[in-house]
N, C-alpha and C positions, 0 to 999 in steps of 0.2 A: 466415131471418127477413125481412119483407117491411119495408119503411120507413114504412108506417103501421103495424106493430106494436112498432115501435122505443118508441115514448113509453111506449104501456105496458107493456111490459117493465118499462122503465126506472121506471116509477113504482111497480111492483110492489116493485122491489129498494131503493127509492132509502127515504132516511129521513125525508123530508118531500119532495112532491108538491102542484104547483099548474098547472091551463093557467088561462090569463088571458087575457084577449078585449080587444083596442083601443078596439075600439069603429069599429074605420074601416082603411084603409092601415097598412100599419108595416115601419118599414126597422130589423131587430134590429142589421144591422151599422154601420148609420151612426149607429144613436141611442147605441150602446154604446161608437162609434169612440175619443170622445174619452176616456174612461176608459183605455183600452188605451196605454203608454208606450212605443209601436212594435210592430212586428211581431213582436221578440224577448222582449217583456215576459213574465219568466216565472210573471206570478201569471194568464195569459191564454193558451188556447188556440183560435184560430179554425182549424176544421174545416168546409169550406164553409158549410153556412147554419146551423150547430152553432157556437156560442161556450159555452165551458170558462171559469168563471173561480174563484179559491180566494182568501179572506178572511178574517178573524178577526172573528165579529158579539160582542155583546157576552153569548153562549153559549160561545161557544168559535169552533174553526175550521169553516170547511166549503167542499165543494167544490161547483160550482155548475154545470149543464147548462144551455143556456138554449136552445130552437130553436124557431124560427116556422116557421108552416104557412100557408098562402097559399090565400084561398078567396073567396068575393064580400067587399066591403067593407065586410060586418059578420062577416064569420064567421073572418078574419082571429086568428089566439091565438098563441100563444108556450106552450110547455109548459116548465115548469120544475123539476127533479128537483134533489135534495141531500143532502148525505151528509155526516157529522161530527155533532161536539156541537152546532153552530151550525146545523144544518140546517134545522130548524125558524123559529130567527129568521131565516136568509138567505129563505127562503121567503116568511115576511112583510115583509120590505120589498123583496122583488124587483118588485111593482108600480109602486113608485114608482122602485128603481134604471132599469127601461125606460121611463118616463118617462108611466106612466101620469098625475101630478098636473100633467103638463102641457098646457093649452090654448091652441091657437091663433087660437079662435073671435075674438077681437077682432082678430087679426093678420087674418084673414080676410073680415071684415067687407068688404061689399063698398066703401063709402064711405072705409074707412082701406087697404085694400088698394089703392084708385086714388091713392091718393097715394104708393105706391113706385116707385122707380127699374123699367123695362120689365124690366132684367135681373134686380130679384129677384123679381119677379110670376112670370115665368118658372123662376126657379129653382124658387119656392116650387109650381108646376103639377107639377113633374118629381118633387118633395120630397115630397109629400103623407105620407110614413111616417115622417118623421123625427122626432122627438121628443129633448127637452133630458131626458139624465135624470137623476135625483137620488138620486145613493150612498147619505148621510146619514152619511159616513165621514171625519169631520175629518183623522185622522194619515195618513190610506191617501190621502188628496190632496194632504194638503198637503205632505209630504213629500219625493215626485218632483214638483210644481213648484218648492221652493224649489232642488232642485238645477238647476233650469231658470235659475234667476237669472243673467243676463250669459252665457251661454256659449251655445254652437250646443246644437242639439237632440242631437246624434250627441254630444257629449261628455255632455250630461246623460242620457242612455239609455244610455250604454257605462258611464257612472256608478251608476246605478240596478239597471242588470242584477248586476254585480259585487256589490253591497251585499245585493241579494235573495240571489244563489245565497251567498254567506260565511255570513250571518245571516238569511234564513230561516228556515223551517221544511216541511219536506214536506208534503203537503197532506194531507187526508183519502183514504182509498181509496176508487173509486168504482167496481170492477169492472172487468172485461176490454174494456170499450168505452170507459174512460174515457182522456185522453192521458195520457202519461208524464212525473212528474217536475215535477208544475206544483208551484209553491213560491208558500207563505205569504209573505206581506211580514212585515218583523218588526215586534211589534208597539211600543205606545211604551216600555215597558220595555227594551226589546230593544235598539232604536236607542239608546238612553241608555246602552249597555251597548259602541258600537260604538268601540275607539278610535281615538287620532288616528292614527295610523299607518297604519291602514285605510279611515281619510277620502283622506287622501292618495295610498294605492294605488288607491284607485276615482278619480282625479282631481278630487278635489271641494275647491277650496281651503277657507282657515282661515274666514271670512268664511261662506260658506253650512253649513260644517261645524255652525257656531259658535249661527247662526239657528234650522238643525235642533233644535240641542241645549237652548238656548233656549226655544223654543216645546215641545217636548216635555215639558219641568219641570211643565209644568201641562198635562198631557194629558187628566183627567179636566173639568176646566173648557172648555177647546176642546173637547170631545165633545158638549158641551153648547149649543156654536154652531149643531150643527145642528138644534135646537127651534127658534130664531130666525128671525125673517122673514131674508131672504137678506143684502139690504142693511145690517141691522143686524147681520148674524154679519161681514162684509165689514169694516164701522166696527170692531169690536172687533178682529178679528182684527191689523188696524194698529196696535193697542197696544202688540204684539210688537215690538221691537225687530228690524231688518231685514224685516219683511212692510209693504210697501208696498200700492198702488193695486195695479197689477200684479197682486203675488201672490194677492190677496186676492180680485180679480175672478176668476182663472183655478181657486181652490178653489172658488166658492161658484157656477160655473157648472158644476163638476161634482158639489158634494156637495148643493146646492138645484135645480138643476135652474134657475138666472138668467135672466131670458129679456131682461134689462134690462143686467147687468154688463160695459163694457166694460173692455177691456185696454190702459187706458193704461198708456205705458212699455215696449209690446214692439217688438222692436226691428224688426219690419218693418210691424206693423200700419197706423197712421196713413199712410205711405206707399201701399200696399196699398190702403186703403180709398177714397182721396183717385184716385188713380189709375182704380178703380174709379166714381167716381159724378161725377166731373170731367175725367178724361183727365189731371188734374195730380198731385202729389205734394205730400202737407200734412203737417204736424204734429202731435199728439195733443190740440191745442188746435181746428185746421182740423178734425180726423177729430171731434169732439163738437159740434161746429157743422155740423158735414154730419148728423151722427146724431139731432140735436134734436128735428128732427119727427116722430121714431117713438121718443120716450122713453117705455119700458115696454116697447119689442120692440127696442130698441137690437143686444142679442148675437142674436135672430133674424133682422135685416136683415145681420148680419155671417156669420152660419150661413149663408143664404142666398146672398152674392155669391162665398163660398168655393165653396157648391154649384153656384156658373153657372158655374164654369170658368175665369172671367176670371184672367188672370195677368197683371202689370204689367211694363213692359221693367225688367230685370236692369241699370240702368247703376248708378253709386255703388260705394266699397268694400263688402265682406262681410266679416260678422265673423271674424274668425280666430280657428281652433282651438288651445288652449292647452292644453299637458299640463303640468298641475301636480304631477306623478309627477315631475317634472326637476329640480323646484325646493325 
């Protein structure tokens, strides 16, 4: 079988079937990146220019094919194959998971484009395919950020992975080319379901255990956030008890597609940013005041200095890793 017969094979076998056109450039792995909870995430399989991903739409589960194909700058698509009871609805909103309702034309403008920093102008020439995209999957985000809360990335991933593979679910079969063993996140019943003891062996103390549990009591009403303009699903979401600024930016920049939501309160950001467009090191107060004049492309001038490479010198403590398994 030759690799431009691969899709439709696949779309032959598969249970609902879509290629979808950009309209221009498209980078499937970098628009998808931030969804992905590590390289280990096991509800995600990247297969070189092949991303695998399984979720629970509000059909049931399904598993999800996603591969772009690369042609002049309009002939650029993504073919999208799927399989399960949810196949069908993962198909209809996979336009918008790649981030099709995203535009950068006003980022682009050439008059608001001359007033960025040289190194995101530059990022943004090398970026041309990148796109913010929009899940529309309130618990499946919010979720593995809230165990992001206060801790390194490696313990809240080492935390996430455990919690998928225990409670779980296997994913839909997708045939002999599909990867192996990609797992369902569970869904919010599930998590309601997970107890404390098992909080604890995933390393996740009482505090984010607690938030989890929390905000999941009203899961069918957070599902609901995602109908709302972004910003105003961000305000509600803070009504929760422990969902902060923070958390609430880092949900709705992946289940809306934010193109405005910063991340105040992370622990390296503002530093990061400051460093970036100053050569100094600011505050989360500094980092909003540096970001003012691009309010409305706020998280794409921030997408963009990540994608120029710039890294800031390492001096200052690091946060340290905590095993709450000990305690």
């Amino acid at each position: 079988m030759t690799i431009a017969e691969v899709p439709a094979r696949l779309a032959a076998a598969a249970d609902a079937s879509l290629r979808w056109y950009p309209g221009g450039q498209y980078n499937l792995a970098r628009t998808l990146g931030p969804l992905l909870r590590g390289a280990s995430d096991p509800s995600f399989s990247v297969q070189g220019s092949v991303i695998w991903n399984a979720f629970t739409t509000t059909d049931g589960p399904a598993t999800v094919r996603f591969s772009a194909t690369a042609g002049t700058s309009l002939e650029h698509c993504v073919d999208v194959q799927a399989w399960g009871p949810g196949a069908a609805a993962a198909v209809g909103a996979a336009p918008r998971l790649l981030g099709g309702d995203d535009d950068w034309s006003a980022f682009d403008e050439p008059a608001f484009h001359a007033t960025l920093p040289g190194m995101v102008r530059e990022a943004r020439r090398r970026s041309q395919g990148v796109r913010l995209p929009a899940s529309g999957r309130m618990v499946d985000q919010l979720v593995p950020i809230i165990l992001e809360q206060k801790v390194t990335v490696i313990e809240a991933r080492r935390a996430y992975r455990y919690l998928l593979h225990r409670f779980g679910s296997p994913a839909p079969s997708a045939g002999a080319l599909a990867p192996g063993a990609l797992v369902l996140a569970p869904t919010a019943a599930q998590w309601l379901q997970v107890p404390s003891w098992e909080w604890h062996r995933a390393g996740v103390g009482p505090q984010r255990s607690a938030t989890v549990m929390r905000a999941l009591r009203s899961a069918v009403a957070l599902e609901r956030l995602a109908a709302l303009p972004a910003l105003e699903a961000a305000e509600k979401l803070q009504v929760i008890p422990g969902i902060g600024v923070w958390t609430a930016a880092e949900v709705v920049q992946r289940t809306h597609g934010c193109p405005d939501s910063v991340s105040v309160g992370d622990y390296h950001l503002a530093a990061y940013v400051g460093a970036a467009l100053t050569g100094r090191r600011t505050d989360d107060a500094g980092m909003l005041r540096l970001l003012e004049p691009w309010k409305g492309h706020r998280q794409r001038v921030v997408r963009m200095i990540q994608a120029s490479g710039f890294r800031k010198p390492t001096f200052g403590p690091r946060m340290t890793i905590q095993d709450h398994r000990r305690h």
